[in-house]
C-alpha positions as CSV (number, residue, x, y, z in Angstrom):
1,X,76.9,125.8,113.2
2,X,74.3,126.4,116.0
3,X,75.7,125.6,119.9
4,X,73.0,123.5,120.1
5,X,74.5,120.8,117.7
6,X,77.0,119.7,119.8
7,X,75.6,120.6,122.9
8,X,73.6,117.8,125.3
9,X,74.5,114.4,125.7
10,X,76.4,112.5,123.2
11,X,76.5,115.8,120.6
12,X,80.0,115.2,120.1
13,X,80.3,111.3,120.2
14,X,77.0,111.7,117.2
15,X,79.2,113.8,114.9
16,X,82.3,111.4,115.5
17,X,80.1,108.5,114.6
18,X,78.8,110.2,111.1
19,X,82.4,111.3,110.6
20,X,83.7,107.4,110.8
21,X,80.7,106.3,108.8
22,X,81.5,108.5,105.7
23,X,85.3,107.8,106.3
24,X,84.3,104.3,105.9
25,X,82.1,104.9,103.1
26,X,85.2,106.4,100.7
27,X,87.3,103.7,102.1
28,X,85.0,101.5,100.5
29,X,84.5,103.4,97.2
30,X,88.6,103.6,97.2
31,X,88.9,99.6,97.6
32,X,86.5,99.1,95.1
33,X,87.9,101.5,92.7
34,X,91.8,99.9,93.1
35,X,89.8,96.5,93.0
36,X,87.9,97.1,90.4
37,X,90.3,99.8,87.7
38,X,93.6,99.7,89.5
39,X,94.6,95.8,89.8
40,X,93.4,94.4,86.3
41,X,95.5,97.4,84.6
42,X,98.2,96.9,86.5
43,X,98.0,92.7,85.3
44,X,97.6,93.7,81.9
45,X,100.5,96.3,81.8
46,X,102.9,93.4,83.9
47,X,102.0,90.6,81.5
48,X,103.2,92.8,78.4
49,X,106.4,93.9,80.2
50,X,107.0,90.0,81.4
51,X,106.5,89.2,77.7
52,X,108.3,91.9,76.3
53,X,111.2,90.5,78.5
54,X,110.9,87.0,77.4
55,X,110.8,88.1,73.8
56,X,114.2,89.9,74.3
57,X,116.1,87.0,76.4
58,X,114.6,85.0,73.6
59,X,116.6,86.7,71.2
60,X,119.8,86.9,73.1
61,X,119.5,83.0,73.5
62,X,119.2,82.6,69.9
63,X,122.3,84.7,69.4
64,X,124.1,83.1,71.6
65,X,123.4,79.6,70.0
66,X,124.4,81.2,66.5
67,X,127.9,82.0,68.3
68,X,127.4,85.6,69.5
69,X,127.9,88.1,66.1
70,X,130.0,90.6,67.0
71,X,133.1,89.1,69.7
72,X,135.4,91.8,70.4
73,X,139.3,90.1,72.3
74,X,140.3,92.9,75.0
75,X,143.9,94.5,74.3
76,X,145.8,94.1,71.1
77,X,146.3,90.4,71.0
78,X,146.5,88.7,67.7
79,X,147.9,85.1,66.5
80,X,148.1,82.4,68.2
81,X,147.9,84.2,72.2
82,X,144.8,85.4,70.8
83,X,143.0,82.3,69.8
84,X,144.5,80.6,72.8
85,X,142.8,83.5,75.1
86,X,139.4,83.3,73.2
87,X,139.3,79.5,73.9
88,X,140.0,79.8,77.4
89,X,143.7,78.7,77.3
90,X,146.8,80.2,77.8
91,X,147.2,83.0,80.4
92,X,145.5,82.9,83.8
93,X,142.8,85.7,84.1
94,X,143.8,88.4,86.4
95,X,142.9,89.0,90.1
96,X,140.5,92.1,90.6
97,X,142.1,95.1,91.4
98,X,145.5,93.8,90.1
């Protein structure tokens, strides 16, 4: 770099100028590119995991409406406690922590 290039009148404020219009310029080429690549993929890839999701609390709604499969009572309850329990009778549920 020659002394001459920044010397004089406005050397340094010419080189500033040029270094904010190619900072602007790969701004622009980095907006464009998230515009452009970035944003639709990132639709594409959210719509699948969004219907993914549906497809799987789909399923657990229909297994729910089929009454559940597999129910498994906590403790060793059996008889009649134990159908009372599992119909929401009978003993009050315990506090947390208790």
């Amino acid at each position: 770099m020659s002394p001459q290039s920044t010397a004089g009148p406005g050397g340094a404020g010419r080189r500033f100028e040029e270094a904010i219009e190619l900072i602007e310029m790969e701004l622009r080429h980095a907006i464009a590119y998230v515009n452009d690549a970035v944003i639709p993929q990132v639709r594409r890839e959210s719509i699948l995991a969004k219907r993914a999701a549906a497809d799987t609390l789909r399923d657990l709604a229909d297994r729910f409406e089929r009454g559940g499969g597999n129910r498994s009572q906590t403790g060793t309850q059996t008889g009649q406690a134990g159908q009372d329990n599992a119909a929401g009778q009978g003993s009050a549920p315990r506090e947390p922590g208790r």
